[in-house]
Structure formats: C-alpha cells, structure tokens
NUZADO-193357 format. One record per residue: x negated, y negated, z of N, C-alpha, C, CB in turn; residue in three letters. Coordinates in pm, whole numbers, plus 50000, padded with zeros to 5 digits. Last residue first. Glycine has a CB too. Layout:
N
XYZXYZXYZXYZALA/...
END
This chain:
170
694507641376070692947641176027691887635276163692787629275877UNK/696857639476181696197650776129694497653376107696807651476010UNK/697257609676179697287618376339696367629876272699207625476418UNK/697777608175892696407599175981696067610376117697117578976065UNK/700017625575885698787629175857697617619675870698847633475741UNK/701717608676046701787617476078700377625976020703047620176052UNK/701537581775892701017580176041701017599976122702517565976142UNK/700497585875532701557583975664701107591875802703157590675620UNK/699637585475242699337581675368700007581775478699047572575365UNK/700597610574987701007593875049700577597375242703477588675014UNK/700497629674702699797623774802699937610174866698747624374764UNK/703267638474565701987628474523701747627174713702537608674400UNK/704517669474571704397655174593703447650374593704777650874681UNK/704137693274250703597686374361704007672374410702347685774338UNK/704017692974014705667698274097705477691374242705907719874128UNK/702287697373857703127690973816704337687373913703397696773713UNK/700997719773969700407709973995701257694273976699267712373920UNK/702337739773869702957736573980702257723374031702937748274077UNK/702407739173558703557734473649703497734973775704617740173630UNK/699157744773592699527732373513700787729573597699787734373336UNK/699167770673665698587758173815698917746973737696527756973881UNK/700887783173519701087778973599700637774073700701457782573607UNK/699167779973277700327777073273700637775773410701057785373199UNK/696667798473372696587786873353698267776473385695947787473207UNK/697997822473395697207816973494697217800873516695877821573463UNK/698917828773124699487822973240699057819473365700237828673263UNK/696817806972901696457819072973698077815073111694237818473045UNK/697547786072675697097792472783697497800472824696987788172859UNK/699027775472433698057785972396697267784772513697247784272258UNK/701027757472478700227756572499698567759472441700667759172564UNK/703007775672452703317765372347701767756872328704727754372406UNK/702747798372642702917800972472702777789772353704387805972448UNK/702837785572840701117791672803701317793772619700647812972911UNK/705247776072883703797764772842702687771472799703137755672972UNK/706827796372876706997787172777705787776072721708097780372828UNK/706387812873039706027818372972706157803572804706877833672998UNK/706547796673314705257798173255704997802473112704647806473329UNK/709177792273256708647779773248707077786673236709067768673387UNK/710187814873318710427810273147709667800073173712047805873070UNK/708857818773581708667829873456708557824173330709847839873439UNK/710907797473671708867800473706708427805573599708227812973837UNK/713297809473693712787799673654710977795673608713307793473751UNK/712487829873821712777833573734713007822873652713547841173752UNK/711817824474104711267833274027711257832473911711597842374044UNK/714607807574129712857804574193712457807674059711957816374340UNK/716567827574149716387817374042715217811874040717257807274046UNK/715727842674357715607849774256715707837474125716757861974265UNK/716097824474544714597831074548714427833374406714377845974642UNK/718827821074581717667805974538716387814274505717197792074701UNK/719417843674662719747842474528719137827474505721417844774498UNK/719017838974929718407850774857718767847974709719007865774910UNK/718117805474996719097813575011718727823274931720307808574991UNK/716037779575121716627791675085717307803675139715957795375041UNK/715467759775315716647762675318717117773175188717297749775327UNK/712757750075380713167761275483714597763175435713057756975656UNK/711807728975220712677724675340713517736375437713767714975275UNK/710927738775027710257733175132710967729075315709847720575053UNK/712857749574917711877754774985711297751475125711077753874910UNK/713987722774786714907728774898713667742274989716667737874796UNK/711557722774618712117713774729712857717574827712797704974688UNK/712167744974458710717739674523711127733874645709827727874432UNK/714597738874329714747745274413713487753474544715437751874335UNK/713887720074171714657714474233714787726874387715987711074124UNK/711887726173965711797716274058712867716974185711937703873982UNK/713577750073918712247750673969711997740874100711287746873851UNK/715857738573756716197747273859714367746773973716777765773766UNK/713977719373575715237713773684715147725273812717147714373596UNK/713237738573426712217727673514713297720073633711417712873386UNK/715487747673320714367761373394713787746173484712667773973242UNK/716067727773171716827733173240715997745573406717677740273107UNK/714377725473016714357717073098715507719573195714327705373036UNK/714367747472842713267744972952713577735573016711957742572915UNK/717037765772814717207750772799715527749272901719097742672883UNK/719457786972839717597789972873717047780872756716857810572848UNK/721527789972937721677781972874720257784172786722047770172949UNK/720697806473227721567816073087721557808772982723267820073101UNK/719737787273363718967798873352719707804873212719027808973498UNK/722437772673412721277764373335720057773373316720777750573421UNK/723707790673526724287787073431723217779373356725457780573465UNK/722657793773788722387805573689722967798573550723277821473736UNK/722867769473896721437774373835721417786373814720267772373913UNK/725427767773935724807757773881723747757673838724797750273935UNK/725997789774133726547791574024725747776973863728397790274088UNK/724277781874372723687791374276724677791874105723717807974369UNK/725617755874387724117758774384723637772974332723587757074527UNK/728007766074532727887756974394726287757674314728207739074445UNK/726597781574709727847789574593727727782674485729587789174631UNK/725687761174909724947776274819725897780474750724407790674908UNK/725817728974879726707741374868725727754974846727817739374732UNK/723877711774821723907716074965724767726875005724267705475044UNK/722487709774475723837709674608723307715774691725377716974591UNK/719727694174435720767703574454721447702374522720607712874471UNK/719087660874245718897670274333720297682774351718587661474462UNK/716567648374049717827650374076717207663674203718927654673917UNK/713687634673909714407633574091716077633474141713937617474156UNK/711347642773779713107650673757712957639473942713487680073752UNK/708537639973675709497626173714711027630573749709607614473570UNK/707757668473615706547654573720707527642973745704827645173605UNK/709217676673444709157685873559708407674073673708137702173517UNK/708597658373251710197659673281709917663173461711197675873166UNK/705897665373188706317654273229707507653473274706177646673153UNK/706557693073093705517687973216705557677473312704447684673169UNK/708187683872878708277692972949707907692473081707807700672897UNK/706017670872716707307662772752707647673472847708527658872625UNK/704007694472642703647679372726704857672972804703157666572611UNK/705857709472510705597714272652704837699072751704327729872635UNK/706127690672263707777698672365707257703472521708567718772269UNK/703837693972194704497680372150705027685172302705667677171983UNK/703727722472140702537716772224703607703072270700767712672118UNK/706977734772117705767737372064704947726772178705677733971883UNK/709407763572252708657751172200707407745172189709027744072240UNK/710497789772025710227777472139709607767672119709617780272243UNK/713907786371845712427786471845711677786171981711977775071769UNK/715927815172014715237799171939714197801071952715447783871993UNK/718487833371997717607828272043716847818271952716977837472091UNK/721797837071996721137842472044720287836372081720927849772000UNK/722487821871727723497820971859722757830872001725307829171803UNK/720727833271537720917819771564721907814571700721467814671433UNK/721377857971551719837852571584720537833471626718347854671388UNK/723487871171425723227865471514722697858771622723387866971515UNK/722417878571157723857867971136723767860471292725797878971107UNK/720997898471204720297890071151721287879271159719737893871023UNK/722017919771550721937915371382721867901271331723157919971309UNK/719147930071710720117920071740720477918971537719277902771852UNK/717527950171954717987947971794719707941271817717977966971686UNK/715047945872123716007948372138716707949872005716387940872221UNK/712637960072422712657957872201714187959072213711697975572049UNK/710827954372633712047953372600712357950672442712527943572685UNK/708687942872873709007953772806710167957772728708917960772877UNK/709137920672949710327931173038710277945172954712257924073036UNK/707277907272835706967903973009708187918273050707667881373088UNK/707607916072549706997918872642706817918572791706487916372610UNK/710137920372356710087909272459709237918072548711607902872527UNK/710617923272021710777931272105709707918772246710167949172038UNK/713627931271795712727919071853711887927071922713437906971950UNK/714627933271448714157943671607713177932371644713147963671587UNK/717957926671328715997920671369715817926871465715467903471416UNK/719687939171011719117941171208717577929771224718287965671255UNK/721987935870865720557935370859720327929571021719927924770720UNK/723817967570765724157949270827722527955270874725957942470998UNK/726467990570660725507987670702724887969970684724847998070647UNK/729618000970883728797992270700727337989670775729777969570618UNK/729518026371073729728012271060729218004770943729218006371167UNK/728458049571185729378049571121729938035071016730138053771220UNK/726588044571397728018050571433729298046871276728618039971616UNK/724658018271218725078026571324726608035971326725068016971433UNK/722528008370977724128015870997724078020771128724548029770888UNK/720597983770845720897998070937722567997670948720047997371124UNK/718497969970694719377972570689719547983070772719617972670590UNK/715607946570881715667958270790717127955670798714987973970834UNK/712467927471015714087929970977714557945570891714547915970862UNK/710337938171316710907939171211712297932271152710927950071215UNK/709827923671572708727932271526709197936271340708667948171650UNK/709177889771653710317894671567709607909871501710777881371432UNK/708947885071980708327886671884709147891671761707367893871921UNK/709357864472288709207878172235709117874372092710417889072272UNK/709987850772607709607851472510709257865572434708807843972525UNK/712947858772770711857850572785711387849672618710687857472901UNK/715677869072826714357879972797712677874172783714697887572636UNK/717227853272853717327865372961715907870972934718697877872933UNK/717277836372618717457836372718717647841472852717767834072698UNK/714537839872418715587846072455715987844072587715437857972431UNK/712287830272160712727829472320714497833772337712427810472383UNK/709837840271901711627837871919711367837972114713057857071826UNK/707617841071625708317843271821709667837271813707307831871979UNK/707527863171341707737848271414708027847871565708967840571349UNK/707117885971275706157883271309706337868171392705347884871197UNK/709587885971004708617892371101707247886371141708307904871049UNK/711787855771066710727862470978709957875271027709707852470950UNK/714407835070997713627842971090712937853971011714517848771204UNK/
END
C-alpha cells in the first residue's frame, strides 16, 4: 500500500491512502501508520501499516464491476421473512463489505420494498448498501454517481412482462 492508492473500507466505503509515516502515540514504540482518509463520511482515519491488510482492499476494477452488475441482474435469492434473522444477515454481509454482498442485500431488500414490507433497519441497510454499491461502480467504472446509480438500479429492475393486469392498464 502506497500513498495515493484507493483502498475500500468496510464501514467507510471508498477512500484514499493520504500518507504512510512512523508515529508514536501515548507513549508506545513507534509503528508505521497509513492515514487514509474516506470522503463520502468525511473521515481520515489512521490505521497501522501491519493492519491494512485485515482492514481494507483493493476495489474493484472495470472487469469486477461488469460481473458485479451482472450478479445484481441474475441474484434470485431471497430474504428471510424473519426481521431479526434478516437484519442480523444483512448487517453481517454489509460489515464483510464483499460487493456482492452489498448487491445481494440491495437486490434483495428492493424486493421486499416492493412488497410494502420494510422494516426501519431494512431502510438503513437499503441505503447503505446503495452507497457501497454506488461508490464501487462509479469508482471502478470512472462514473459520475449519478451515473453509477441509474446503471444499478436499472440493473435491479423487473424485466418488463405482459400480463392481463397491465393490458387492463393501458
């Protein structure tokens, strides 16, 4: 890890390696710091250099967001009907901060939307799923989040099918 390289963080989305250096805190041997710092939360954090790797990752690149897109366009798993199991099951794949994980929770919790059955903590995984998934395609992408996200939600969309209820409609 380098200055200047991006890094994704699982809580913090995407962000930037602003420096490495040696530092001492409170007394403590001194040990080589990476000051990150994660724009969407505003947020510079300093993590030591030994623990980058158990921390955060690369993201991912053009190749990774196509497959991505596509994951999010064919996923046909579904959520529990439990809200307890259901939220504990999509904060855990939010904390893992696995995009296909984020595309799962999204997709999956789109649907239950639809279906009028959120729960206040489905909202907030919603959201926040949404976030790493935009911040992941515009970055890998090189779009605008604007862009990034009419790409995933266009992706998310049921396919258009004929039925006697929208014949009636039209």
């Amino acid at each position: 890890m380098n200055k200047g390289d991006t890094v994704h963080h699982p809580r913090h989305g995407i962000g930037r390696v602003q420096s490495i250096s040696k530092e001492s805190f409170s007394g403590e041997e001194e040990a080589t710091f990476a000051k990150l710092y994660f724009k969407r939360d505003k947020l510079t954090l300093m993590l030591r250099k030994q623990d980058l790797d158990e921390t955060v990752r690369n993201p991912i690149n053009a190749k990774e967001a196509k497959r991505l897109l596509e994951h999010l366009e064919t996923w046909k798993g579904r959520m529990s009907k439990q809200w307890k199991a259901r939220a504990n099951a999509n904060q855990a794949a939010l904390d893992r901060g696995d995009p296909y994980g984020y595309a799962e929770v999204y997709k999956g919790l789109t649907r239950l939307e639809e279906e009028g059955t959120l729960r206040a903590s489905d909202r907030v995984h919603l959201n926040h799923s949404f976030e790493f998934l935009v911040e992941e395609v515009a970055n890998a992408l090189k779009k605008t989040p604007e862009q990034a996200r009419s790409l995933i939600s266009k992706r998310c969309q049921k396919p258009a099918r004929a039925t006697a209820k929208s014949a009636q409609a039209a």
